[in-house]
Gaussian input, Z-matrix of N, CA and C with variables (Angstrom, degrees):
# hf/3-21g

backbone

0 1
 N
 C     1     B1
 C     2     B2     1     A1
 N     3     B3     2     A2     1     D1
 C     4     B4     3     A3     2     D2
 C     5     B5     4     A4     3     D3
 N     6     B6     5     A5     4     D4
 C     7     B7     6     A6     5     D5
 C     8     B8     7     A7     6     D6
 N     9     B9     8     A8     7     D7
 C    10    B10     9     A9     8     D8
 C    11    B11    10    A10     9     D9
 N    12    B12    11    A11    10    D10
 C    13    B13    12    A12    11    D11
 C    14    B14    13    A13    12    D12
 N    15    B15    14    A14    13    D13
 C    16    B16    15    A15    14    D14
 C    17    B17    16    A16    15    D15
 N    18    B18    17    A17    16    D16
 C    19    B19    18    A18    17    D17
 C    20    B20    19    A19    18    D18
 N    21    B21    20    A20    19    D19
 C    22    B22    21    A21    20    D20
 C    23    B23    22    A22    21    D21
 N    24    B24    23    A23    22    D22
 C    25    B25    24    A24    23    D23
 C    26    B26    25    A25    24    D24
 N    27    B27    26    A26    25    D25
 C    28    B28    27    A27    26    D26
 C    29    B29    28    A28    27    D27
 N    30    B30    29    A29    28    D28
 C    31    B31    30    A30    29    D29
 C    32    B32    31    A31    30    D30
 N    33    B33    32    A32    31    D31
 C    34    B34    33    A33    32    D32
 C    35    B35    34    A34    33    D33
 N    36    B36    35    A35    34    D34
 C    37    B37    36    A36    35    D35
 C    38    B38    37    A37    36    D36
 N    39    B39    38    A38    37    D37
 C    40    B40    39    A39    38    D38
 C    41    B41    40    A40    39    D39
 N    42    B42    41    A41    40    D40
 C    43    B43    42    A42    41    D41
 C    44    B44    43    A43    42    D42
 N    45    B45    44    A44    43    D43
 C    46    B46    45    A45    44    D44
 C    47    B47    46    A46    45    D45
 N    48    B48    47    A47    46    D46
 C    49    B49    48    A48    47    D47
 C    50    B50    49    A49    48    D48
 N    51    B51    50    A50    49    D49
 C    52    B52    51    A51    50    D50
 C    53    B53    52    A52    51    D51
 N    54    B54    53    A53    52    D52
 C    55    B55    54    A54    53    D53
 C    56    B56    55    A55    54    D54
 N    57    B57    56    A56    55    D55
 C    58    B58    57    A57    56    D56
 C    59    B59    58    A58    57    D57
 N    60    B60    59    A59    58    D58
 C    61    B61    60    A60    59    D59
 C    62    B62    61    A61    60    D60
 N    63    B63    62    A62    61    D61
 C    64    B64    63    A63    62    D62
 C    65    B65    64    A64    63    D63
 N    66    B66    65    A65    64    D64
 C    67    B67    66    A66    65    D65
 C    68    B68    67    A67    66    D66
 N    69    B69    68    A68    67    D67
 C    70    B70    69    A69    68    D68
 C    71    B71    70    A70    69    D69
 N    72    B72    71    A71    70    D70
 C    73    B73    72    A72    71    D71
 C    74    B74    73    A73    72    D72
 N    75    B75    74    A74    73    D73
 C    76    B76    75    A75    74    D74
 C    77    B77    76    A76    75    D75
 N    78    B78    77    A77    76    D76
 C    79    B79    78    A78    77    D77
 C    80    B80    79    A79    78    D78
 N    81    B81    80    A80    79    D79
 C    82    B82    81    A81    80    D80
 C    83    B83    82    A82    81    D81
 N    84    B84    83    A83    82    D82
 C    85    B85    84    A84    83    D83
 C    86    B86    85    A85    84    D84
 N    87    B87    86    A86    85    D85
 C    88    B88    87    A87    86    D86
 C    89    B89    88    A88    87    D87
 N    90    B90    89    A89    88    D88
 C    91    B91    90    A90    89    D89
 C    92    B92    91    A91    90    D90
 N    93    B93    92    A92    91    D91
 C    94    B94    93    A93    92    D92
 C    95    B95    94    A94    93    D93
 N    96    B96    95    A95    94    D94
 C    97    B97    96    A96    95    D95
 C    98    B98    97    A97    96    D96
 N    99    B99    98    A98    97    D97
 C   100   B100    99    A99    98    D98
 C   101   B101   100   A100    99    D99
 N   102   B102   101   A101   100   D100
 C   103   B103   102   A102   101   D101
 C   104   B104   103   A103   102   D102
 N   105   B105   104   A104   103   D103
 C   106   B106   105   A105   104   D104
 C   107   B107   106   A106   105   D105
 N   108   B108   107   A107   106   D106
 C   109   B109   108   A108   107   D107
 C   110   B110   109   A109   108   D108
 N   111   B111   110   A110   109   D109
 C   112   B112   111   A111   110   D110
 C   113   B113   112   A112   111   D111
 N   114   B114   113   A113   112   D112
 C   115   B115   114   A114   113   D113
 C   116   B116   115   A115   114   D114
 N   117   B117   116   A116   115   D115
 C   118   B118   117   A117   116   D116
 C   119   B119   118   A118   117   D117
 N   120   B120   119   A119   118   D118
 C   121   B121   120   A120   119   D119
 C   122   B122   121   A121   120   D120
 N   123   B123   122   A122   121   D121
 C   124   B124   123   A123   122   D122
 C   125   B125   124   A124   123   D123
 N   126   B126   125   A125   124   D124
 C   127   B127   126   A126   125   D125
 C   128   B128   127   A127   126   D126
 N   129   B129   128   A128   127   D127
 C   130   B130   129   A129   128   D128
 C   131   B131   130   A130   129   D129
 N   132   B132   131   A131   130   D130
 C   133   B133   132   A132   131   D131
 C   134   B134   133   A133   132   D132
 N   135   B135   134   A134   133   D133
 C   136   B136   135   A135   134   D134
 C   137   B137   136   A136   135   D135
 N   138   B138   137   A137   136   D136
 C   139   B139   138   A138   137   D137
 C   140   B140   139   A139   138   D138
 N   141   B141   140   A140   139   D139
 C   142   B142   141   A141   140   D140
 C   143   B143   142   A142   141   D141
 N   144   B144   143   A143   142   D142
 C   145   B145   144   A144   143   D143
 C   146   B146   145   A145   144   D144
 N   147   B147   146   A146   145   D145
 C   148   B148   147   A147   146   D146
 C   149   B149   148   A148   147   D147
 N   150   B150   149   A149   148   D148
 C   151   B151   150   A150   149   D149
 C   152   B152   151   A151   150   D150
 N   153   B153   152   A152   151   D151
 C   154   B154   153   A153   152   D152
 C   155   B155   154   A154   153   D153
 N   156   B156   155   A155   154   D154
 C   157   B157   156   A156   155   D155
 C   158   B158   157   A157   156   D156
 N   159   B159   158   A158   157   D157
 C   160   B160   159   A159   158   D158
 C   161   B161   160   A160   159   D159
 N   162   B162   161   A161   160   D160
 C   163   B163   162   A162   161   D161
 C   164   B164   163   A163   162   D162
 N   165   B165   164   A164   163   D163
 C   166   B166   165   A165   164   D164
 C   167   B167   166   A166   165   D165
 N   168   B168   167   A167   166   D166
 C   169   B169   168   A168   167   D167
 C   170   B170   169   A169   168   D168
 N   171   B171   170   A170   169   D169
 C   172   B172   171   A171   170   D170
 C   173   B173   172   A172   171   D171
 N   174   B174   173   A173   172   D172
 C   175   B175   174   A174   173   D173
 C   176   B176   175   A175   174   D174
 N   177   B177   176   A176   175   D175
 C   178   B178   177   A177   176   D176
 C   179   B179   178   A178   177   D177
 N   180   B180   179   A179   178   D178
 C   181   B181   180   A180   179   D179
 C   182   B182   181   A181   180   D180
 N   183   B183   182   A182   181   D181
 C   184   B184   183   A183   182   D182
 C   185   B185   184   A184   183   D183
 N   186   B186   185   A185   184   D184
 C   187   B187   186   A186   185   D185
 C   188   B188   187   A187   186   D186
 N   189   B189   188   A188   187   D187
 C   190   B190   189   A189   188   D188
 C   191   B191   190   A190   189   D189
 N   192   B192   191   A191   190   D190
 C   193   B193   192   A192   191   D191
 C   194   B194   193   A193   192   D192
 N   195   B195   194   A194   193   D193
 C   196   B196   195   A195   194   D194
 C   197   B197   196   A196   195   D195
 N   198   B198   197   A197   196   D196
 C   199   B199   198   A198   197   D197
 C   200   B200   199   A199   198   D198
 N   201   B201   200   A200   199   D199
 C   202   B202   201   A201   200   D200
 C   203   B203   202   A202   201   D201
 N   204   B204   203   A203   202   D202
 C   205   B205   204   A204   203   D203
 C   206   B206   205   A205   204   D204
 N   207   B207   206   A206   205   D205
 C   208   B208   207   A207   206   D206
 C   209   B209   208   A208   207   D207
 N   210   B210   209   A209   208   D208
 C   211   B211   210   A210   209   D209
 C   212   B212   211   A211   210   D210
 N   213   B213   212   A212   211   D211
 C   214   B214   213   A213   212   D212
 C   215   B215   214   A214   213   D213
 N   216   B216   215   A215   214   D214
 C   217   B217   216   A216   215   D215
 C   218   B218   217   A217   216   D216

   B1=1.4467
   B2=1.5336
   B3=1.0104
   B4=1.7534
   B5=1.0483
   B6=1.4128
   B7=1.7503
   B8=1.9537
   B9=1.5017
   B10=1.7956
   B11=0.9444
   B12=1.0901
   B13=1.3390
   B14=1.6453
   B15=1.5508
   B16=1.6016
   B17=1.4756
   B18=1.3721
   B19=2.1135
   B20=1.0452
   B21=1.8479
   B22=1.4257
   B23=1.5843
   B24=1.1788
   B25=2.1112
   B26=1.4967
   B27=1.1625
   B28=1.5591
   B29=1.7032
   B30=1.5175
   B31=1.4586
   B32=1.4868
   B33=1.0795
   B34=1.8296
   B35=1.3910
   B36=1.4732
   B37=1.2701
   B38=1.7627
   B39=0.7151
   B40=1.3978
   B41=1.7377
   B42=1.1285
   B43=1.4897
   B44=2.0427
   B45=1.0851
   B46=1.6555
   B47=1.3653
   B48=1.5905
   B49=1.4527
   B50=1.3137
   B51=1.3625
   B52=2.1029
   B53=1.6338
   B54=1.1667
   B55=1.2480
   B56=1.6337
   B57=1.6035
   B58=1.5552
   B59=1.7221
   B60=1.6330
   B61=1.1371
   B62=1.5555
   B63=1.7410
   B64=1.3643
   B65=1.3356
   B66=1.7145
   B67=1.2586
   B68=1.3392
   B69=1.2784
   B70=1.6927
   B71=1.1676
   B72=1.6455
   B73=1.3918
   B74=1.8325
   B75=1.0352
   B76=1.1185
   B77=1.6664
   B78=1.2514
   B79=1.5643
   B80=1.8561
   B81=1.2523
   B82=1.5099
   B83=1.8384
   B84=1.4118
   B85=1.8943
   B86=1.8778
   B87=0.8409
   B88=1.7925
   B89=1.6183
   B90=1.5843
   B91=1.4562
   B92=1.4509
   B93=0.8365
   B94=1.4484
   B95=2.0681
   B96=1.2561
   B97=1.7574
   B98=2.0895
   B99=1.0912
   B100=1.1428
   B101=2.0034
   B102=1.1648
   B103=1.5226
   B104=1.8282
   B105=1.4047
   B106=1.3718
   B107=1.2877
   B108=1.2331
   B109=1.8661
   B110=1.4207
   B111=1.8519
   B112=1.1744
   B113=1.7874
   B114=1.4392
   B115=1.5246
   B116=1.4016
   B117=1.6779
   B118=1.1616
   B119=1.2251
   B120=1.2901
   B121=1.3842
   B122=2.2176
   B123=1.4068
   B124=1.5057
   B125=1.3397
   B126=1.2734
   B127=1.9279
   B128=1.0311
   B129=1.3206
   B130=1.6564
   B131=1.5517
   B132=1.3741
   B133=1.1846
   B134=1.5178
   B135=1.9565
   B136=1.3299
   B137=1.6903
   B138=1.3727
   B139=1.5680
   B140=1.3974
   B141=1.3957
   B142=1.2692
   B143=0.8427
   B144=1.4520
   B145=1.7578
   B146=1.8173
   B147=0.9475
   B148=2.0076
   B149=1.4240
   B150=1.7194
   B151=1.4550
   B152=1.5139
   B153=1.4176
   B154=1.6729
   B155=1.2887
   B156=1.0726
   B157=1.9794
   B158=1.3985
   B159=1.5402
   B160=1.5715
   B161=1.5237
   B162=1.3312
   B163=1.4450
   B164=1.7616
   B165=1.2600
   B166=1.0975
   B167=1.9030
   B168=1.5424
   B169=1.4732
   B170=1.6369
   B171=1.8452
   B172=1.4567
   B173=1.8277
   B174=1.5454
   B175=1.5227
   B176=1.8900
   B177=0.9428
   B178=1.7122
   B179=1.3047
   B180=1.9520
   B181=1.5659
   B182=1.4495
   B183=1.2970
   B184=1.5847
   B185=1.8210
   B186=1.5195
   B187=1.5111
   B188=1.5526
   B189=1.3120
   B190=1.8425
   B191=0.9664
   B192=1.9134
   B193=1.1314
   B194=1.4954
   B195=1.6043
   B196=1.4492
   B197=0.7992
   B198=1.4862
   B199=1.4399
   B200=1.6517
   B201=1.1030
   B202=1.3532
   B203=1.5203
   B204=1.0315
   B205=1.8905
   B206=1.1626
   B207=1.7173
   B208=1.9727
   B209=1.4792
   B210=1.6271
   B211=1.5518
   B212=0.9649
   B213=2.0413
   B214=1.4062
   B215=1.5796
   B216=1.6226
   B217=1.6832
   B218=1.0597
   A1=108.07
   A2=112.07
   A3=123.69
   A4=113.36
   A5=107.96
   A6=113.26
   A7=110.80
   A8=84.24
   A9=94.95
   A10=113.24
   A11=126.22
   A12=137.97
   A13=121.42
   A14=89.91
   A15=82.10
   A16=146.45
   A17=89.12
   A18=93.58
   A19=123.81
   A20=97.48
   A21=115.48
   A22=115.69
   A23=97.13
   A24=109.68
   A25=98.26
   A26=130.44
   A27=111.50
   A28=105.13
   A29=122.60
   A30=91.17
   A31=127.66
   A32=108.54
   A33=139.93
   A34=78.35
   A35=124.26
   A36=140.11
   A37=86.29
   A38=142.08
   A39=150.03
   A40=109.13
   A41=116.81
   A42=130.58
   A43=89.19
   A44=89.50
   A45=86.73
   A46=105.83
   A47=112.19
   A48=115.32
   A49=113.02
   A50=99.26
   A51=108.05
   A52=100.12
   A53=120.22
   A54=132.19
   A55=96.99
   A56=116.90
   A57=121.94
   A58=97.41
   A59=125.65
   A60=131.19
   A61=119.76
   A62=113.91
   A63=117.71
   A64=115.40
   A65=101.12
   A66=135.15
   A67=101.09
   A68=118.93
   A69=118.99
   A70=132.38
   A71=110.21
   A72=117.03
   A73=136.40
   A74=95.66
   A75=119.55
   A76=133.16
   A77=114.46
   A78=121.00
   A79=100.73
   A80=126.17
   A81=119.40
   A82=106.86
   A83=115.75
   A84=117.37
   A85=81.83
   A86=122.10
   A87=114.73
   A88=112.72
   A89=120.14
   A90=116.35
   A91=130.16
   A92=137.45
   A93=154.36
   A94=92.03
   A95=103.93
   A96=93.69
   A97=74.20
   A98=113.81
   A99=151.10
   A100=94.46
   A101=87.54
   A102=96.65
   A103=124.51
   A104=93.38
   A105=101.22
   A106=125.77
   A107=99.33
   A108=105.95
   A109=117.22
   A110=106.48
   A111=95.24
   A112=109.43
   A113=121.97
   A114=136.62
   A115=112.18
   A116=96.13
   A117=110.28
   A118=116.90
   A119=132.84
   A120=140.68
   A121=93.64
   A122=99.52
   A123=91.79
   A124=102.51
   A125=121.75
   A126=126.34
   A127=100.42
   A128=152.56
   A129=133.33
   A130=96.02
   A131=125.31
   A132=121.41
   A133=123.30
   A134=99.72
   A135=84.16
   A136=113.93
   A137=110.78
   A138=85.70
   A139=129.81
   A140=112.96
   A141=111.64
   A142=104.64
   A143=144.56
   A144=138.51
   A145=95.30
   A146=100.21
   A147=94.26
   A148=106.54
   A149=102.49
   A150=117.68
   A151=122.37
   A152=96.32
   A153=110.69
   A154=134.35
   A155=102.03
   A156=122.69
   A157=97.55
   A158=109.01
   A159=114.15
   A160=113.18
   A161=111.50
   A162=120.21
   A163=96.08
   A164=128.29
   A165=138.23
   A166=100.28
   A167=105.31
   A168=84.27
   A169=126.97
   A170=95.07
   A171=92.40
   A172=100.65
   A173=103.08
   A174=107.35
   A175=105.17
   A176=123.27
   A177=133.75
   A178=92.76
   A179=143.09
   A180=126.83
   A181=113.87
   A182=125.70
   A183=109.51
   A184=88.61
   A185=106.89
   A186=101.42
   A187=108.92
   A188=138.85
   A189=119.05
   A190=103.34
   A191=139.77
   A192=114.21
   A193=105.39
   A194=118.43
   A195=114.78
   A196=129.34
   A197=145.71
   A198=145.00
   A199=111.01
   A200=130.91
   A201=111.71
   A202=126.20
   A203=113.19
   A204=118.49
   A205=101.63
   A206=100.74
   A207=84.98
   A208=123.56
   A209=112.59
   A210=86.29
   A211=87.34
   A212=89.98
   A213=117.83
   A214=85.30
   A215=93.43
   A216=105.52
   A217=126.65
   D1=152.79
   D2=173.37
   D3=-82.12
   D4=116.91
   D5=168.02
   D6=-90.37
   D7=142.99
   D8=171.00
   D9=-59.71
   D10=159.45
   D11=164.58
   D12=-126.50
   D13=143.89
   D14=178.09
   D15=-12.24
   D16=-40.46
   D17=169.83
   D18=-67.78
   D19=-33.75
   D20=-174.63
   D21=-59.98
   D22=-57.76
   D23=173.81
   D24=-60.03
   D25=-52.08
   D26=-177.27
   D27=-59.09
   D28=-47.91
   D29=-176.99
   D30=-75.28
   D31=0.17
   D32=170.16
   D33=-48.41
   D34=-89.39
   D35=-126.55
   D36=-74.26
   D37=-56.63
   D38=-155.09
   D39=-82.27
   D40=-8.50
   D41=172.13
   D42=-93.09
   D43=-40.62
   D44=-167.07
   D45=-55.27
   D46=-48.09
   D47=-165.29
   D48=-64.51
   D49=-22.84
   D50=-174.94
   D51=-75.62
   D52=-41.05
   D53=-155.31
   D54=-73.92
   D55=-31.43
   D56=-160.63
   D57=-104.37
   D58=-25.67
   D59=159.03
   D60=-76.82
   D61=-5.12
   D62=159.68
   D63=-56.53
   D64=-63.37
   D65=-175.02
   D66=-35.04
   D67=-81.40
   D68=-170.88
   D69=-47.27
   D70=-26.46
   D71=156.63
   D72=-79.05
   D73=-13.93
   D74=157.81
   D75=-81.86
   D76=-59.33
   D77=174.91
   D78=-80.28
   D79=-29.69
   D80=-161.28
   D81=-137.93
   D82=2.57
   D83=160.85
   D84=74.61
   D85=13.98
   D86=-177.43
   D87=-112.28
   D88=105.19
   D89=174.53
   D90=-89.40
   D91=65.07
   D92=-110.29
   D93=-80.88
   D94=1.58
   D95=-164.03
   D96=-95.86
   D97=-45.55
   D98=178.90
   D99=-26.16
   D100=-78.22
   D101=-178.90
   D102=-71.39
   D103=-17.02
   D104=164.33
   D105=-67.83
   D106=-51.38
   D107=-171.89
   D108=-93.52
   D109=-1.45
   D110=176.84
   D111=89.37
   D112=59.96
   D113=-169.77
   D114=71.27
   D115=170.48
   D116=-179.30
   D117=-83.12
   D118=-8.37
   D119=-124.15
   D120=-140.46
   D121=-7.69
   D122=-172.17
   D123=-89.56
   D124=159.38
   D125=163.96
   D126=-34.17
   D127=-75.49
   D128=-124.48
   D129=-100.19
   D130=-1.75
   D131=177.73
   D132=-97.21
   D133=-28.88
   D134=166.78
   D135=-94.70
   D136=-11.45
   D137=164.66
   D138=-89.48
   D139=21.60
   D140=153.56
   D141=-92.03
   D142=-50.80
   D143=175.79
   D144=-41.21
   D145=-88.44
   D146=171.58
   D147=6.69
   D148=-98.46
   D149=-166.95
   D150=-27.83
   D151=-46.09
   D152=169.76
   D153=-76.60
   D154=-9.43
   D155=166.73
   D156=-75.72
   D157=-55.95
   D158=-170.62
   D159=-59.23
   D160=-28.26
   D161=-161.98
   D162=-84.29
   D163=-28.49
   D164=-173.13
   D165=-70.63
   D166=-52.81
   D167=-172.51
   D168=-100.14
   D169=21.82
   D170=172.79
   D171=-96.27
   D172=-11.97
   D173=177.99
   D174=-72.05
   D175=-10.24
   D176=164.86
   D177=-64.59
   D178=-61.47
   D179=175.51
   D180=-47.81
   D181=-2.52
   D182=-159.31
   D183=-99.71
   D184=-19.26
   D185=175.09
   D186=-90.51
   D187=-22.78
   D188=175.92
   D189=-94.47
   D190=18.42
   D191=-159.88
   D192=-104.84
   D193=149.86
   D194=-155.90
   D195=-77.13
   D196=135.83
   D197=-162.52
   D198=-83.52
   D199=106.67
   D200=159.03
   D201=-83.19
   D202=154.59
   D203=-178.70
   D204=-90.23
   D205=101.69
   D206=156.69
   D207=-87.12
   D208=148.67
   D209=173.87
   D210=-123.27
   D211=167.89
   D212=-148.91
   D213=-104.36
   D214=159.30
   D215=166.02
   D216=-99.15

């Protein structure tokens, strides 16, 4: 089987945060990247929206990528 790798868990983590800053805008009208940086509309907000778009479709390789069989002893 294929193990993650470091990049892999970081874009884990960073899909997570989009996924949990989905959430709040959705269940509660609150964008929390939003209120951090000061709008949706400033630099550091949309390239964090960016980064996390990006992180979303390199997390699409983590699904074709090939399994090897290890065998066990």
């Amino acid at each position: 089987m294929t193990k993650m790798t470091g990049w892999d868990k970081f874009i884990l983590a960073l899909i997570i945060i989009g996924a949990l800053n989905w959430g709040l805008i959705g269940f509660f009208q609150f964008d929390l990247v939003a209120a951090i940086f000061g709008g949706q509309l400033t630099a550091v907000s949309r390239i964090i929206y960016a980064i996390v778009g990006l992180s979303g479709i390199w997390a699409l390789t983590l699904l074709f990528r090939r399994r090897r069989h290890v065998e066990e002893a």
